[in-house]
MIRO-111459 format. One record per residue (C-alpha): x, y, z; chain; residue number from 1; residue in one letter. Coordinates in steps of 0.02 Angstrom, whole numbers, plus 50000, padded with zeros to 5 digits. Example, Ala and Ser with C-alpha at 12.3 -4.5 7.8 and 13.67 -1.06 7.14 Angstrom:
2
x / y / z / chaine / num / residu
50615 / 49775 / 50390 / A / 1 / A
50684 / 49947 / 50357 / A / 2 / S
REM end
This chain:
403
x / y / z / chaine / num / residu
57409 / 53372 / 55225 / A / 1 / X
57272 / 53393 / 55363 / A / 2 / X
57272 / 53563 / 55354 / A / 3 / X
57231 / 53549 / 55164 / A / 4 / X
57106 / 53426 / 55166 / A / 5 / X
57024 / 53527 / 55328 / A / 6 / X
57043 / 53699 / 55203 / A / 7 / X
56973 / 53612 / 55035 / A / 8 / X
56843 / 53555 / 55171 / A / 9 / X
56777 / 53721 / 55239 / A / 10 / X
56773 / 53800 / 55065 / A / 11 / X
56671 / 53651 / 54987 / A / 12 / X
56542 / 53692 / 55157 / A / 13 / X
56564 / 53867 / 55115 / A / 14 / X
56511 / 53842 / 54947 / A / 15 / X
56364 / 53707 / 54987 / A / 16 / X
56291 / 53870 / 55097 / A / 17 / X
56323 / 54002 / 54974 / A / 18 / X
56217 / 53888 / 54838 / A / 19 / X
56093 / 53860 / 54965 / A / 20 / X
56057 / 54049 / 55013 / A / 21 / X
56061 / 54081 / 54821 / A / 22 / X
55924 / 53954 / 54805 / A / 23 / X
55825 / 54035 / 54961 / A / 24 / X
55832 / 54223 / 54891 / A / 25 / X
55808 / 54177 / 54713 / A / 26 / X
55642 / 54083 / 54798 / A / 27 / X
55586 / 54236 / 54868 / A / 28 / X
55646 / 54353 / 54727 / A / 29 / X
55575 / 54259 / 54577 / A / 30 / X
55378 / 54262 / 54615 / A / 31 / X
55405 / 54457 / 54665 / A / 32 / X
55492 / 54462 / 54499 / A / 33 / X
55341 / 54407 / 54403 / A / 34 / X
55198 / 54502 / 54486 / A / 35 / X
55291 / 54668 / 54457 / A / 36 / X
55346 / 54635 / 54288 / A / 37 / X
55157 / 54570 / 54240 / A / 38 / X
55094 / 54724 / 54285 / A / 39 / X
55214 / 54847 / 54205 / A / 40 / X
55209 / 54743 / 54047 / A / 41 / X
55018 / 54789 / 54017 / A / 42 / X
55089 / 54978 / 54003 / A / 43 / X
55238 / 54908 / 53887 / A / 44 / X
55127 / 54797 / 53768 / A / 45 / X
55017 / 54949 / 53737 / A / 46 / X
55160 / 55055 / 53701 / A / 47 / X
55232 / 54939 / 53575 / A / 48 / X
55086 / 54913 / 53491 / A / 49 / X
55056 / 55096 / 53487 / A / 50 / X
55226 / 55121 / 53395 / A / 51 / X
55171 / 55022 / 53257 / A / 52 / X
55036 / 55158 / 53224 / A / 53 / X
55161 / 55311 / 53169 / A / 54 / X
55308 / 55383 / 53261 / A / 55 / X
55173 / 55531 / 53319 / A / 56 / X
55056 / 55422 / 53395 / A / 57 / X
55222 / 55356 / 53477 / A / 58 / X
55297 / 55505 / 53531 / A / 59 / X
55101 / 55581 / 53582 / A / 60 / X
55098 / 55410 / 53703 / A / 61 / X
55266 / 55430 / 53775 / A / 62 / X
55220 / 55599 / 53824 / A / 63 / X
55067 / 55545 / 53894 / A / 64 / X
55131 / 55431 / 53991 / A / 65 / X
55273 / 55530 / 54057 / A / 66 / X
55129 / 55678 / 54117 / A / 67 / X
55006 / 55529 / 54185 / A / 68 / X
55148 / 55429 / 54283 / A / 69 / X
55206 / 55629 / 54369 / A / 70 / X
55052 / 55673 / 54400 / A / 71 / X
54948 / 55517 / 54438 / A / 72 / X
55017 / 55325 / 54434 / A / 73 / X
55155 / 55371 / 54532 / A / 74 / X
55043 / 55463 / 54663 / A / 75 / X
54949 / 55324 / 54686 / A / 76 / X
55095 / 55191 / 54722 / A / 77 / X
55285 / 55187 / 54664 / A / 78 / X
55396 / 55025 / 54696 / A / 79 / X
55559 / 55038 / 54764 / A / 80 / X
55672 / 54936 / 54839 / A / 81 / X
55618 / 54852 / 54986 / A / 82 / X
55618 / 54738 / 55130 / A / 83 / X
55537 / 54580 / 55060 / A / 84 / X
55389 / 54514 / 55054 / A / 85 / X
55295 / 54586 / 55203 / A / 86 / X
55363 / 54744 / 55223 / A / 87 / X
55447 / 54821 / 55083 / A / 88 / X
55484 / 55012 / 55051 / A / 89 / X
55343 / 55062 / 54945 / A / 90 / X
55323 / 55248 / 54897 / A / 91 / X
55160 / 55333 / 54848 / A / 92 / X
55015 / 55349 / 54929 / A / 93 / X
54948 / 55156 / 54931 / A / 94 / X
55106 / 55139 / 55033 / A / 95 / X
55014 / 55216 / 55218 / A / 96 / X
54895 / 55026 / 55191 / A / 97 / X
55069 / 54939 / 55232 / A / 98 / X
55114 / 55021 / 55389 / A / 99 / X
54921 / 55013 / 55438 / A / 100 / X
54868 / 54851 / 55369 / A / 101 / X
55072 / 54786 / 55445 / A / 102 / X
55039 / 54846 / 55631 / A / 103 / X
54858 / 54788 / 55624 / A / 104 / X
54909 / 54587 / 55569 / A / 105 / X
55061 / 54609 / 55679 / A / 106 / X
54962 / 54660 / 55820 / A / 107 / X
54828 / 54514 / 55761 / A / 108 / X
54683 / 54627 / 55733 / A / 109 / X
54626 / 54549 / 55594 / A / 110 / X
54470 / 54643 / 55581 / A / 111 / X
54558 / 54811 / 55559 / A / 112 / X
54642 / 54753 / 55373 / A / 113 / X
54463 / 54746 / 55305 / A / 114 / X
54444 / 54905 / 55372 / A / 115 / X
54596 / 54987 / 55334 / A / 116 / X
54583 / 54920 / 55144 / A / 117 / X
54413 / 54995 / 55113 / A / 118 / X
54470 / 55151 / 55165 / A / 119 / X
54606 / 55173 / 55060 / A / 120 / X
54496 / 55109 / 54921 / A / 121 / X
54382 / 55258 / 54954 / A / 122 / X
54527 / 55356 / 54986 / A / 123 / X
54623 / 55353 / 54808 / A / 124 / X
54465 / 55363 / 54704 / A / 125 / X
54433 / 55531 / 54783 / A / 126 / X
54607 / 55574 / 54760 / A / 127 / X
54576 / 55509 / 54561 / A / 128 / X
54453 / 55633 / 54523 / A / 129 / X
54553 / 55794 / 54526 / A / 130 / X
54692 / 55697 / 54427 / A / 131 / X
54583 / 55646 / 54316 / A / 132 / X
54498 / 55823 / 54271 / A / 133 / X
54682 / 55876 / 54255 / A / 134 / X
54732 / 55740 / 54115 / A / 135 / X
54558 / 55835 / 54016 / A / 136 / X
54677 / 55942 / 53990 / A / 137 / X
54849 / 55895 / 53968 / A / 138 / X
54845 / 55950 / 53776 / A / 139 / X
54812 / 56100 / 53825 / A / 140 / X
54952 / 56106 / 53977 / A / 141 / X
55092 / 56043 / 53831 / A / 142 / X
55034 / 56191 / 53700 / A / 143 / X
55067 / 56301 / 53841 / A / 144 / X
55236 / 56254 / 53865 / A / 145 / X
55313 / 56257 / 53723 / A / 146 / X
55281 / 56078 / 53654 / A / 147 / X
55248 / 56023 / 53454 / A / 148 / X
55059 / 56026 / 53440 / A / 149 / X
55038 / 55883 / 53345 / A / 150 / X
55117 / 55777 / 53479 / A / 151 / X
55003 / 55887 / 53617 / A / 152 / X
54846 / 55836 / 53554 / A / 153 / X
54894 / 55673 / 53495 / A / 154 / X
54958 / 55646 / 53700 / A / 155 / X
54781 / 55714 / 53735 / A / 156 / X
54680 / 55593 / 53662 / A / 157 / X
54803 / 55450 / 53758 / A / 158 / X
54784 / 55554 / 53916 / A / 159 / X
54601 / 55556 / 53910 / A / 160 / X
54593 / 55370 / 53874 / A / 161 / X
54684 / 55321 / 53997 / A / 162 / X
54582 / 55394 / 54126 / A / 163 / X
54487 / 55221 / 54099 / A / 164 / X
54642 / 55143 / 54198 / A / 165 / X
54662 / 55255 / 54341 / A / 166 / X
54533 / 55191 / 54435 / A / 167 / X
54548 / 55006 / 54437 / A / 168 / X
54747 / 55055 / 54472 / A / 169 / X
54707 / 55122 / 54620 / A / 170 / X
54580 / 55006 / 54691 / A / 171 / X
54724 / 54864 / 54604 / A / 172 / X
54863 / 54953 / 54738 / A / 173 / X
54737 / 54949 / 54894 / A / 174 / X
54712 / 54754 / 54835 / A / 175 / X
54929 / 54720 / 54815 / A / 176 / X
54946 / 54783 / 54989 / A / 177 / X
54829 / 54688 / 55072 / A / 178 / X
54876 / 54532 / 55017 / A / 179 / X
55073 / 54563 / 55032 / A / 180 / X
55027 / 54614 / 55217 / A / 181 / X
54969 / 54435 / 55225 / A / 182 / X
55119 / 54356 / 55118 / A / 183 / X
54962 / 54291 / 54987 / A / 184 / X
55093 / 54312 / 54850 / A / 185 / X
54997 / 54149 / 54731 / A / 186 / X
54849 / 54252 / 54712 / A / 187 / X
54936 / 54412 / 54641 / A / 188 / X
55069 / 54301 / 54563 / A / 189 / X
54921 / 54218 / 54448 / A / 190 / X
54822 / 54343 / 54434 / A / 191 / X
54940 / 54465 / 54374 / A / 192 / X
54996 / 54344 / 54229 / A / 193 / X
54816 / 54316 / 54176 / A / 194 / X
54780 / 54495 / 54166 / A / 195 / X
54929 / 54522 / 54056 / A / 196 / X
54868 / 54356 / 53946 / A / 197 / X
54698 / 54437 / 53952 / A / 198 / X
54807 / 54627 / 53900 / A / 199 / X
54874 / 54563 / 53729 / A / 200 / X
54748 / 54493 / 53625 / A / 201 / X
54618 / 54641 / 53678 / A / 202 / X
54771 / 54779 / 53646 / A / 203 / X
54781 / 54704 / 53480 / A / 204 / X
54613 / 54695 / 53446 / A / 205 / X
54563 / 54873 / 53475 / A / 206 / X
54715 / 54943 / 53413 / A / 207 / X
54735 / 54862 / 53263 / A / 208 / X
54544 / 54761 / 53216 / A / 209 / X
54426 / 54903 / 53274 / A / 210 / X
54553 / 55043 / 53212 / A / 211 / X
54551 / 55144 / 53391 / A / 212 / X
54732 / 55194 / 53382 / A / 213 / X
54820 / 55236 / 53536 / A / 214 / X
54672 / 55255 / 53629 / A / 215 / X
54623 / 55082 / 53592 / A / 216 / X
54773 / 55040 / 53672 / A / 217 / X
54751 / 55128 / 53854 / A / 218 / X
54553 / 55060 / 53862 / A / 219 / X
54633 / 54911 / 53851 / A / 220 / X
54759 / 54947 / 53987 / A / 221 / X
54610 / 55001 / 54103 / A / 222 / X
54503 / 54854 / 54035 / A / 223 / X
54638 / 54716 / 54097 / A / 224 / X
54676 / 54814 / 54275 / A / 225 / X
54484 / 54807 / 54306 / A / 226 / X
54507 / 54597 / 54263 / A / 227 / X
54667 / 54601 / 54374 / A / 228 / X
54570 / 54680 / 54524 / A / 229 / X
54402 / 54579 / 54478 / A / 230 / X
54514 / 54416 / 54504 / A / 231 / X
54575 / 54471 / 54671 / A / 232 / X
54396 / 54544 / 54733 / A / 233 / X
54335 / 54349 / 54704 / A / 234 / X
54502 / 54286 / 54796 / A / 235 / X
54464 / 54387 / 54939 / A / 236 / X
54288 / 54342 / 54950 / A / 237 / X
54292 / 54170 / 54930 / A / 238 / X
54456 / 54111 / 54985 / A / 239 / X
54484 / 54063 / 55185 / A / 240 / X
54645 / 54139 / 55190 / A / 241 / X
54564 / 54306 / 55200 / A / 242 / X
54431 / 54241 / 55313 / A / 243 / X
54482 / 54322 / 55450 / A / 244 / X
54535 / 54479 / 55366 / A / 245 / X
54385 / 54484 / 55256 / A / 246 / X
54373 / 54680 / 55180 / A / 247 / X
54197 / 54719 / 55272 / A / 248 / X
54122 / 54902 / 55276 / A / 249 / X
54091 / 54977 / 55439 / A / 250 / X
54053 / 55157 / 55532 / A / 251 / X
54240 / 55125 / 55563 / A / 252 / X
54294 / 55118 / 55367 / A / 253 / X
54274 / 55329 / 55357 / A / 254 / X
54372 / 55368 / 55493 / A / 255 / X
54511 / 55263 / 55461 / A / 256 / X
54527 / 55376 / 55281 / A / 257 / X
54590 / 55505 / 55392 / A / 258 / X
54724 / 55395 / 55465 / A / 259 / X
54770 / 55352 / 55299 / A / 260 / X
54787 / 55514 / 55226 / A / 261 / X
54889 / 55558 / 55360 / A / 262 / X
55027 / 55440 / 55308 / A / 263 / X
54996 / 55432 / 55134 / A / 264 / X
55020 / 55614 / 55090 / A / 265 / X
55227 / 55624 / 55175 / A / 266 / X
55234 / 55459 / 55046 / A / 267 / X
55167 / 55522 / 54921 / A / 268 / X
55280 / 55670 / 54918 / A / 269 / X
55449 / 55567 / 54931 / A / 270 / X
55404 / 55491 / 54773 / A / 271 / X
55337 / 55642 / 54673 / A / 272 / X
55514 / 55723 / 54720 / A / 273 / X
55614 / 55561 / 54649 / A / 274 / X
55533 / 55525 / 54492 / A / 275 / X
55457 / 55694 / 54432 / A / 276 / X
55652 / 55709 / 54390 / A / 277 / X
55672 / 55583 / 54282 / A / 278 / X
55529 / 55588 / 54193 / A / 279 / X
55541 / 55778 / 54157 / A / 280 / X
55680 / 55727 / 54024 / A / 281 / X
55541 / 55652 / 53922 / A / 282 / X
55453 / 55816 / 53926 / A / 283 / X
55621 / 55920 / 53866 / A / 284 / X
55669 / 55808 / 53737 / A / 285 / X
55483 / 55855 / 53652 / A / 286 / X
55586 / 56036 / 53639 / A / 287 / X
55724 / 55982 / 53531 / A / 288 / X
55714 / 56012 / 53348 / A / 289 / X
55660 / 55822 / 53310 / A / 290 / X
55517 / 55808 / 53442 / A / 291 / X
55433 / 55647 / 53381 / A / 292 / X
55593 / 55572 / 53354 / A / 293 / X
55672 / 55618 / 53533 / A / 294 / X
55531 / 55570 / 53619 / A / 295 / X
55506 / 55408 / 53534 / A / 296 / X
55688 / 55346 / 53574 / A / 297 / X
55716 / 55411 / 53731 / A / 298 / X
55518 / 55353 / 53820 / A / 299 / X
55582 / 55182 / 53736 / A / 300 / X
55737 / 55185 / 53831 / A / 301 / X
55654 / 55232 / 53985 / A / 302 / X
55529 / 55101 / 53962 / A / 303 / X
55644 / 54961 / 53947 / A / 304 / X
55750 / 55016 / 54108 / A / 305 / X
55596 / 55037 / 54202 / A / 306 / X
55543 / 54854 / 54159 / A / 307 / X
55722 / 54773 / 54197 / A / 308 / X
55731 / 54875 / 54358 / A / 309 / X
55594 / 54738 / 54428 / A / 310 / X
55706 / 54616 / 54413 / A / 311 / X
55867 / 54685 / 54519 / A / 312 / X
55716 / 54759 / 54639 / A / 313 / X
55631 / 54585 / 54696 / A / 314 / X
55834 / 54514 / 54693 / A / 315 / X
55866 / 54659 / 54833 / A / 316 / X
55700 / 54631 / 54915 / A / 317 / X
55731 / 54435 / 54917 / A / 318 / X
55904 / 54483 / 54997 / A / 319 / X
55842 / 54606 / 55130 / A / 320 / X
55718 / 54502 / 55188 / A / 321 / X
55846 / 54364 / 55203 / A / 322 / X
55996 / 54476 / 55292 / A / 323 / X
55826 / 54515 / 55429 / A / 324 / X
55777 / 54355 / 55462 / A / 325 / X
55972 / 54286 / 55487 / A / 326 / X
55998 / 54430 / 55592 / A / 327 / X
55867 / 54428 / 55682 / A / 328 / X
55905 / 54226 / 55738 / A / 329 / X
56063 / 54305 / 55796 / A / 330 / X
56154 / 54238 / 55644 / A / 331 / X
56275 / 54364 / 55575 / A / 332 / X
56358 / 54240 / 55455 / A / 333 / X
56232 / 54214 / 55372 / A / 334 / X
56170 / 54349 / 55331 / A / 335 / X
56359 / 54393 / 55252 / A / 336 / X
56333 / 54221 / 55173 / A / 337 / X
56157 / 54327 / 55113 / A / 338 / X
56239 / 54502 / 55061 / A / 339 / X
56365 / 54382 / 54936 / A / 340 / X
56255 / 54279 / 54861 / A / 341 / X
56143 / 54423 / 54806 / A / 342 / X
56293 / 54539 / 54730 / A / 343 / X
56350 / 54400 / 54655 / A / 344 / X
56185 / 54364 / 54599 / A / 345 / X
56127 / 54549 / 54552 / A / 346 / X
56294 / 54565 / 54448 / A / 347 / X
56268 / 54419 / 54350 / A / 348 / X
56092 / 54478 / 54291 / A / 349 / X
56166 / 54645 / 54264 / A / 350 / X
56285 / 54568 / 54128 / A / 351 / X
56174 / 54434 / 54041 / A / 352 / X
56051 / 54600 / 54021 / A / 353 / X
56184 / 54704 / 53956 / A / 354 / X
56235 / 54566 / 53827 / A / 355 / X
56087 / 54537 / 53785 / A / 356 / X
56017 / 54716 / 53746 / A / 357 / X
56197 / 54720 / 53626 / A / 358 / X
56168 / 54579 / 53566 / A / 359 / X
55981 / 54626 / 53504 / A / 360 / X
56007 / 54819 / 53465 / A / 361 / X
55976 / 54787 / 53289 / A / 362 / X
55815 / 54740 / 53308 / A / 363 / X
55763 / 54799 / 53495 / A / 364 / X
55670 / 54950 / 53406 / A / 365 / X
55551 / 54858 / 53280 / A / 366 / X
55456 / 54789 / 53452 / A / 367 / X
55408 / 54971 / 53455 / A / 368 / X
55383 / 55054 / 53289 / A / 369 / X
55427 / 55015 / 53102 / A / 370 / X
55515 / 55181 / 53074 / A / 371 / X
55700 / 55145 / 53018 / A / 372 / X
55753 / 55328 / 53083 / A / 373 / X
55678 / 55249 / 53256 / A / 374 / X
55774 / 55101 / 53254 / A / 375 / X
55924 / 55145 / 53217 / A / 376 / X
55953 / 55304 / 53317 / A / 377 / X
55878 / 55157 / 53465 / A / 378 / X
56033 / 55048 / 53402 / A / 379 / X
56174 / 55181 / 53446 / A / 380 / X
56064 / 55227 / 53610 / A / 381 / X
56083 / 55043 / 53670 / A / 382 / X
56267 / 55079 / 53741 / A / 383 / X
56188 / 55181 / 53880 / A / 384 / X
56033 / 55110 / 53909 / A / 385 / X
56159 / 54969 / 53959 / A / 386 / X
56253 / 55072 / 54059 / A / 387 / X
56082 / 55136 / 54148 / A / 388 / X
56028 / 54968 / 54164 / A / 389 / X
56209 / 54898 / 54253 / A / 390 / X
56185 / 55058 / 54382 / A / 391 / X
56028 / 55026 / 54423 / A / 392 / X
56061 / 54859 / 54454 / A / 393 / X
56197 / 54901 / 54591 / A / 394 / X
56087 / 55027 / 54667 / A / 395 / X
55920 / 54913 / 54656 / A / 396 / X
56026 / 54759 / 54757 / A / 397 / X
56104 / 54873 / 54880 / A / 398 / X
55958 / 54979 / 54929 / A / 399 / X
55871 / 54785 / 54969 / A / 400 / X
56038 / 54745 / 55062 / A / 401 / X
56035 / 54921 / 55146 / A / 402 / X
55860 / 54901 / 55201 / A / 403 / X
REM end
C-alpha cells in the first residue's frame, strides 16, 4: 500500500515538473515565435495579395522570390535552429555580429557592440549593391534558361521592386543581432508586430487602390522593413538598456568590417549550400508544361512550410537553451525532464498543424489567388505539404535539442 501511494506520489511530482518545464520553454519559445513569424509574414501578405492579381503575376512573384531569397535574403541572414535566445545558430552573413557582438558582452566590452554593429551595417550594404545590379537583370537570367517569358519579365518587374527591401533587411539583421546579443527580445517582439500592422493596409493600398500590381506589393515590403528598423534605431537611441552599448561610430568601426567579413563569408556559404537546393525546385517547376500553374502551387506550398517552420524553430531554441542552462547547474534530470517536454510539445503542434491544413484545404488556396485550377490542384497538394510540415517539425525540435 506504501509502495503505491509512494509510486502515485513520484509520478504526480514527475508530472508537476514536466508541466512546469513546459511552461518555462513555451516562455522562451513563444516571444521568439512571434518576432520570426512577424517578419516572414510581411513577405507572405504581399504574396497573397499578389495572387489575387492573375496566376502570372503569381507565378512571376514566386519566381522572384525564389531568385532574390538564393541570391540575396538568404545571404544576408538565414534562421535555423538554434541555441536560444542569446546564442542561437544563425546562418548567413549577419550571423559573424553574434559571435562578435557574443564574445564582446561576454567579455563586458560594451563599447565594442556599437562598434561591431556599425560595421556590419556598412558591411551588408556594400555587399547589397552587387546583388542588387544582379536582380536588374533577373528577366533576363530566366529567358536564358529556358523559362516562359511572360513569367520572366513579369518576375523582373518584382525583382526590381524589391530592391527597395534589401537594404533596410540588411541594416533590420545588423539591428536583430544586436539586441538578441543583449536578450532585448520586447523591443523586436513589438516592433516586429507593428511593422507587420503597418505591412497590410499599405500592401493593400498600393496593390489594389493605386493599381501598382506586384510591384506595389514589394515597395511595400521594403516600405514596412525601413518602419521595422526606424522603430529599433529610436529604441537604441533613446532607451538605457543600450546605454552602455550605444551603436557609436569610431576610427575603430572600419576595421572591425574586416573582422566581420572574415566570419561572415564561411556563414554565408553554409547557408547558400542548404537552401539554394530547395529553392531551385521553384525554378524547375517554371519548365514543366504548365509554368504559371506549377509555380503558383508549389511557391505556395513552400511559403506556408517556411512560415510554420518558425514555430517548431523557437520550440527547439526554447528547449536548447533550457537543456544548457540545466546542464550547466549540473542538473542532468532536468534537462531529460527538458528534452520530453519539448517532443512532446513539438509533436503536438506538428498534429494540430496537420489537422488543421486538412481541415482547411478547401479553401487554403483562395488566401492566395482566385483561380479555381489554383485551388484545387493546392487542395490535393495539402497531403504533403502536411507531411513536409510533420518532418520539419521533428528535425526543427531536435536540431534545438541537439544544439
Amino acid at each position: 500500500m506504501e509502495e503505491a501511494l509512494l509510486g502515485g506520489s513520484l509520478r504526480g511530482r514527475r508530472w508537476d515538473v514536466f508541466v512546469e518545464e513546459l511552461k518555462k520553454v513555451s516562455n522562451i519559445a513563444i516571444p521568439m515565435v512571434v518576432v520570426t513569424v512577424s517578419q516572414h509574414l510581411l513577405r507572405v501578405v504581399s504574396m497573397m495579395m499578389i495572387g489575387h492579381l492573375s496566376e502570372l503575376s503569381l507565378s512571376g512573384a514566386a519566381i522572384a522570390t525564389s531568385l532574390t531569397n538564393v541570391t540575396g535574403f538568404s545571404l544576408l541572414a538565414r534562421t535555423g535552429a538554434g541555441k536560444g535566445l542569446d546564442s542561437g545558430m544563425q546562418f548567413g552573413m549577419s550571423s559573424a555580429l553574434e559571435t562578435l557582438c557574443g564574445q564582446a558582452y561576454g567579455a563586458e566590452e560594451y563599447r565594442k557592440l556599437g562598434i561591431y554593429t556599425n560595421g556590419a551595417i556598412i558591411s551588408l550594404l556594400l555587399v547589397c549593391i552587387p546583388i542588387s545590379v544582379l536582380w536588374l537583370f533577373v528577366d533576363k537570367f530566366l529567358i536564358l534558361i529556358g523559362q516562359d517569358p511572360l513569367i520572366s519579365i513579369e518576375a523582373g518587374k518584382y525583382s526590381s521592386w524589391l530592391i527597395a527591401a534589401l537594404f533596410p533587411y540588411a541594416i533590420l539583421q545588423a539591428l536583430i543581432r544586436y539586441l538578441q546579443t543583449q536578450s532585448l527580445i520586447l523591443p523586436m517582439l513589438m516592433s516586429s508586430i507593428a511593422a507587420l500592422c503597418f505591412h497590410v493596409p499599405l500592401c493593400w493600398a498600393l496593390v489594389f487602390k493605386l493599381n501598382l500590381g506586384s510591384g506595389g506589393a514589394a515597395i511595400a515590403i521594403g516600405l514596412s522593413y525601413s518602419f521595422n528598423v526606424l522603430l529599433l534605431c529610436l529604441y537604441v537611441k533613446y532607451s538605457s538598456s543600450c546605454e552602455k552599448t550605444r551603436l557609436c561610430f569610431t576610427k575603430e568601426v572600419l576595421p572591425s568590417t574586416k573582422e566581420f567579413f572574415h566570419l561572415a563569408i564561411p556563414s554565408a556559404s553554409m547557408v547558400c549550400l542548404e537552401w539554394w537546393t530547395s529553392e531551385i525546385v521553384i525554378l524547375l517547376a517554371g519548365l514543366l508544361p504548365k509554368p504559371q500553374l506549377e509555380t503558383s502551387v508549389l511557391s505556395i506550398c513552400l511559403l506556408v512550410s517556411s512560415l510554420h517552420y518558425f514555430i517548431p524553430f523557437s520550440i527547439g531554441a526554447g528547449a536548447s537553451t533550457r537543456i544548457s542552462n540545466e546542464l550547466g547547474a549540473g542538473n542532468p534530470e532536468a534537462a531529460r525532464m527538458s528534452v520530453l517536454s519539448v517532443t512532446v510539445l513539438g509533436m503536438a503542434e506538428a498534429i494540430v498543424a496537420s489537422i488543421i491544413l486538412l481541415c482547411s484545404c478547401h479553401v487554403l488556396g483562395y488566401a492566395f489567388s482566385n483561380e479555381k485550377e489554383v485551388v484545387y490542384y493546392l487542395r490535393d497538394m495539402t497531403p504533403l505539404l502536411c507531411l513536409l510540415i510533420a518532418t520539419d517539425c521533428i528535425q526543427a525540435v531536435l536540431s534545438g535539442i541537439n544544439c
